[in-house]
C-alpha positions as CSV (number, residue, x, y, z in Angstrom):
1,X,68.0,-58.0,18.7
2,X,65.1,-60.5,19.0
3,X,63.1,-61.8,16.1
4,X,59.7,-59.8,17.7
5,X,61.6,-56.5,17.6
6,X,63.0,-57.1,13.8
7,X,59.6,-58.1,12.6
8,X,58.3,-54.7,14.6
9,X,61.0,-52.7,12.8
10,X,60.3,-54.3,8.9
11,X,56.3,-53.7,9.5
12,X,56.9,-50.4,10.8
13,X,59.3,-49.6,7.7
14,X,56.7,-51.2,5.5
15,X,53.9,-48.7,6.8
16,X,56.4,-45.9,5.9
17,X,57.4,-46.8,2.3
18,X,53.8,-47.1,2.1
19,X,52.6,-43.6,3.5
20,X,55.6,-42.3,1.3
21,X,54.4,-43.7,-1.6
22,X,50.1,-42.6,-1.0
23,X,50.8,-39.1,0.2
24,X,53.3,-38.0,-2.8
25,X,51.9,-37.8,-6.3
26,X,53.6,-39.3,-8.9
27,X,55.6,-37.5,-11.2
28,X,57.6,-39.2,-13.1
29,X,56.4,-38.1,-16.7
30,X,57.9,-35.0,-17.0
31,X,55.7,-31.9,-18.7
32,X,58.9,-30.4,-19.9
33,X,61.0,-27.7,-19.3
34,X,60.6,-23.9,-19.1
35,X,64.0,-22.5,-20.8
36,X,63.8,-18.7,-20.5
37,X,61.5,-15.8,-18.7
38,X,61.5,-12.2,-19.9
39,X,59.1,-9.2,-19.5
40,X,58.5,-6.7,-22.4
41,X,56.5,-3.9,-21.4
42,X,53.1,-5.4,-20.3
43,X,54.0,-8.9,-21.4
44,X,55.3,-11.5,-19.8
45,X,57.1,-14.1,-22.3
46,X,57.7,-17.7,-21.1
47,X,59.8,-20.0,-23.0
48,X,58.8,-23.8,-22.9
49,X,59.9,-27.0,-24.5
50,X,57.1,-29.7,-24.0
51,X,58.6,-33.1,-23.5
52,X,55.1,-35.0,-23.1
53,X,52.7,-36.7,-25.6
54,X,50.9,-34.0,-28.0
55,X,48.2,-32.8,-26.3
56,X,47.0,-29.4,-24.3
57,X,49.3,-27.7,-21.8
58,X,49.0,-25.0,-19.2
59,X,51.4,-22.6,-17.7
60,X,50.3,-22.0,-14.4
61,X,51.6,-18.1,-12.9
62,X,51.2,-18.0,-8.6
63,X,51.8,-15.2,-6.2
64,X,51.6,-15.9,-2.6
65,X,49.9,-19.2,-3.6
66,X,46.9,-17.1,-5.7
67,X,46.3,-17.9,-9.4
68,X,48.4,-15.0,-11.0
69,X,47.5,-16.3,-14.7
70,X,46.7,-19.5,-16.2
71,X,47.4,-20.0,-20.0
72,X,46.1,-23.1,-22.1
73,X,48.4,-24.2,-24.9
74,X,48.8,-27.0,-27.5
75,X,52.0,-29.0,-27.3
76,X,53.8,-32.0,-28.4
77,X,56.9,-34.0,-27.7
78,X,60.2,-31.7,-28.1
79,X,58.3,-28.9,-29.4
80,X,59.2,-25.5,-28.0
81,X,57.6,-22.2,-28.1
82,X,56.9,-19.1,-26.1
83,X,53.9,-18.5,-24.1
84,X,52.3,-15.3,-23.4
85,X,50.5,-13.6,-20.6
86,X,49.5,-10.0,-19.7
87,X,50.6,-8.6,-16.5
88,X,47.4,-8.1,-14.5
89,X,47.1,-6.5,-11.0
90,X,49.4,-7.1,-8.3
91,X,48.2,-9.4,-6.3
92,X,50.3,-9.0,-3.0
93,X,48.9,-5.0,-2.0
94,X,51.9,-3.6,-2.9
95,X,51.1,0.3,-3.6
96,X,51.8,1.4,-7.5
97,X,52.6,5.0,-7.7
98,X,52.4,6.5,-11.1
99,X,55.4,6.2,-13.5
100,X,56.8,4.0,-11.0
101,X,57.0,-0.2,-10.6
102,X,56.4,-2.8,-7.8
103,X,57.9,-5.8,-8.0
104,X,55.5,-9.3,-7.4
105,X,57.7,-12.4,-7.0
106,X,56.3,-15.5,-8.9
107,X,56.5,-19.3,-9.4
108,X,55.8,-20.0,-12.6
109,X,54.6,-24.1,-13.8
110,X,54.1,-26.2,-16.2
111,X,51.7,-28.4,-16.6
112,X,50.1,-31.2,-18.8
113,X,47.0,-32.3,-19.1
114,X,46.8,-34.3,-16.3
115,X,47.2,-31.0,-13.7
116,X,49.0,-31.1,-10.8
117,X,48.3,-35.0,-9.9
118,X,50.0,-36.7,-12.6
119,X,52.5,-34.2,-14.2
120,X,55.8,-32.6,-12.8
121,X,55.4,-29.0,-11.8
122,X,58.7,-27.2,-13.0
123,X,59.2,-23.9,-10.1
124,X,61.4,-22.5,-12.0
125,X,62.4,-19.3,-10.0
126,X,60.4,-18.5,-6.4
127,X,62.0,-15.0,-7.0
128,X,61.1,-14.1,-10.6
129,X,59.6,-10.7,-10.5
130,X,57.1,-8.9,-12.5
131,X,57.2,-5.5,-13.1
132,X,53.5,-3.6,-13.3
133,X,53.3,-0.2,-13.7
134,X,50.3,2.2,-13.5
135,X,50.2,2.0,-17.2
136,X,49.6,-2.2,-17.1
137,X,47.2,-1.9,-14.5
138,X,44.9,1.1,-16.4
139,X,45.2,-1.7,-19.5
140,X,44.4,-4.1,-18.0
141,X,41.0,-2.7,-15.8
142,X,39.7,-1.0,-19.2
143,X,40.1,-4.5,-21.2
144,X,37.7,-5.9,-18.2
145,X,35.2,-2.8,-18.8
146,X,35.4,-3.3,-22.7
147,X,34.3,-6.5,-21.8
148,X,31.5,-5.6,-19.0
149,X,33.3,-6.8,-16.8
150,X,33.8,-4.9,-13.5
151,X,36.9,-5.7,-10.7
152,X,35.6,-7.3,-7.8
153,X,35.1,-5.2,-4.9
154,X,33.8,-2.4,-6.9
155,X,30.7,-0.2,-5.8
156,X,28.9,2.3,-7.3
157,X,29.2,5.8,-5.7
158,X,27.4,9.0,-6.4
159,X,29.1,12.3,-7.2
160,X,26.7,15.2,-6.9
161,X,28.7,17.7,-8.3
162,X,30.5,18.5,-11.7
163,X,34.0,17.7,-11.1
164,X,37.0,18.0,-12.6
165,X,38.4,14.7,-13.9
166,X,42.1,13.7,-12.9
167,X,45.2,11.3,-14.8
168,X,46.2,10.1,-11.7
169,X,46.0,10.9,-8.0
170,X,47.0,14.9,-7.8
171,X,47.2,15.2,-11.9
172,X,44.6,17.1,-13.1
173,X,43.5,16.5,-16.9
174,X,44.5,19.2,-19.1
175,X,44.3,20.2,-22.6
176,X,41.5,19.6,-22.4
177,X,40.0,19.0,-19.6
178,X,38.1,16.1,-18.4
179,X,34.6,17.8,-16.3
180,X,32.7,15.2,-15.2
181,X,28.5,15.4,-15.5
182,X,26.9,15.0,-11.7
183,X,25.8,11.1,-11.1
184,X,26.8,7.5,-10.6
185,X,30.2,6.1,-11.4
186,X,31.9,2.9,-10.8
187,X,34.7,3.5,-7.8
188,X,37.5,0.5,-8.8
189,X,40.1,1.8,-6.6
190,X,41.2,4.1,-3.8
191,X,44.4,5.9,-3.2
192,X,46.6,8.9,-2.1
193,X,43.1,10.7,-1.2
194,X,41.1,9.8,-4.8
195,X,38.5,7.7,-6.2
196,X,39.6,5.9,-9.8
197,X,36.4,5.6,-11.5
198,X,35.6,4.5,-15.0
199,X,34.2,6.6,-17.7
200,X,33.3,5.1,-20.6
201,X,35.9,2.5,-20.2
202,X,38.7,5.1,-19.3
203,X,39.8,5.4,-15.8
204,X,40.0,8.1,-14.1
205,X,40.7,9.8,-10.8
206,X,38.4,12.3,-8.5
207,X,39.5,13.3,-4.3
208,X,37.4,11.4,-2.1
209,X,35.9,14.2,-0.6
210,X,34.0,14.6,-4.0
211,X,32.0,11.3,-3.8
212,X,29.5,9.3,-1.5
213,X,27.5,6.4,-1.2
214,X,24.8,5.5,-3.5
215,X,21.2,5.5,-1.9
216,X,19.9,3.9,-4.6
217,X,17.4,1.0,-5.0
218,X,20.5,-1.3,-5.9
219,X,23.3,0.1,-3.8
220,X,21.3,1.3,-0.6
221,X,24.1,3.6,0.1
222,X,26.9,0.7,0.3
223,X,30.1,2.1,1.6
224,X,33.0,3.2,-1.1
225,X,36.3,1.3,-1.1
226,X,38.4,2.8,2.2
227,X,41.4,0.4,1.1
228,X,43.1,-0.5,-2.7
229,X,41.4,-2.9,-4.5
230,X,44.6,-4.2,-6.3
């Protein structure tokens, strides 16, 4: 091999080390480690020993690449505690039936202060699943309303007629029963041939073929959800 070709092969190699060393982030301070997952009921409970300089933390949660939960902590060098999150709405479309649960894989972080540039990002398990059942996701949509806080995508519909109010789709309140007064409600879901609507932070169900659009001056008679909103 002549000297032109080695000096072409050690510049090329130089240009590579170099690109290697720009387009990854450096991570060698480690955040620390995350040392046991575990869901109880709507809770999802994330061991983590921080292995960093005392400062502020974050547990990043991510389904399908989307922000699943983010949690902001306090930790120091060997310190180890659990972190807590609520189990929100599935992210992925997967239908929840009543009673029953759909399973969202996860990756689950942690971070340091620094984010995602400077700090090592722990994937602990691509494959850890979360469990959330109609029960979570009614929690979790009437801690939003208690808070005025309405699920994206919702409209508000009109229901003309006094209707009777159900649990779930096909489960008719009872003892007693839940009649609701003709007007507007907030449609936050669609399913199975019902409307969930929220009544005074409760959520509740009515068939589709009991609501329309709102010809209001806000709503000019926007279109109710045709898919689910979770």
């Amino acid at each position: 091999m002549n000297m032109k070709a080695l000096k072409r092969i050690s510049i090329f190699a130089v240009f590579i080390t170099v690109l290697l060393v720009t387009a990854v982030p450096s991570f060698a301070a480690q955040a620390g480690t995350i040392d046991s997952i575990s869901q109880s009921g709507c809770t999802v409970n994330v061991t983590v020993t921080t292995t960093g300089d005392a400062g502020t933390y974050r547990l990043l949660v991510l389904d399908g690449g989307l922000q699943y939960a983010l949690v902001t902590f306090a930790g120091s060098m060997g310190q180890t505690q659990t972190v807590s999150f609520p189990v929100l709405k599935v992210v992925d479309d997967d239908p929840i039936a009543p009673g029953a649960g759909s399973g969202v894989g996860v990756g689950i972080y942690l971070m340091d202060a620094d984010g995602f540039s400077f700090a090592d990002i722990l994937d602990v398990d691509e494959n850890f699943t979360i469990f959330s059942s109609q029960e979570c996701q009614d929690a979790y949509f009437a801690a939003l309303c208690a808070q005025g806080s309405i699920p994206e995508g919702s409209v508000v519909g009109a229901l003309p007629n006094a209707q009777l109010a159900y649990y779930a789709p096909g489960l008719a309140t009872g003892n007693p029963q839940v009649i609701l007064n003709p007007g507007t409600y907030w449609v936050v879901d669609v399913r199975d041939g019902f409307y969930q609507i929220i009544l005074a932070c409760q959520l509740l169900w009515v068939p589709i073929e009991t609501m329309g659009p709102n010809f209001d001056e806000v709503w000019f008679g926007r279109p109710l959800p045709t898919i689910s909103l979770r």
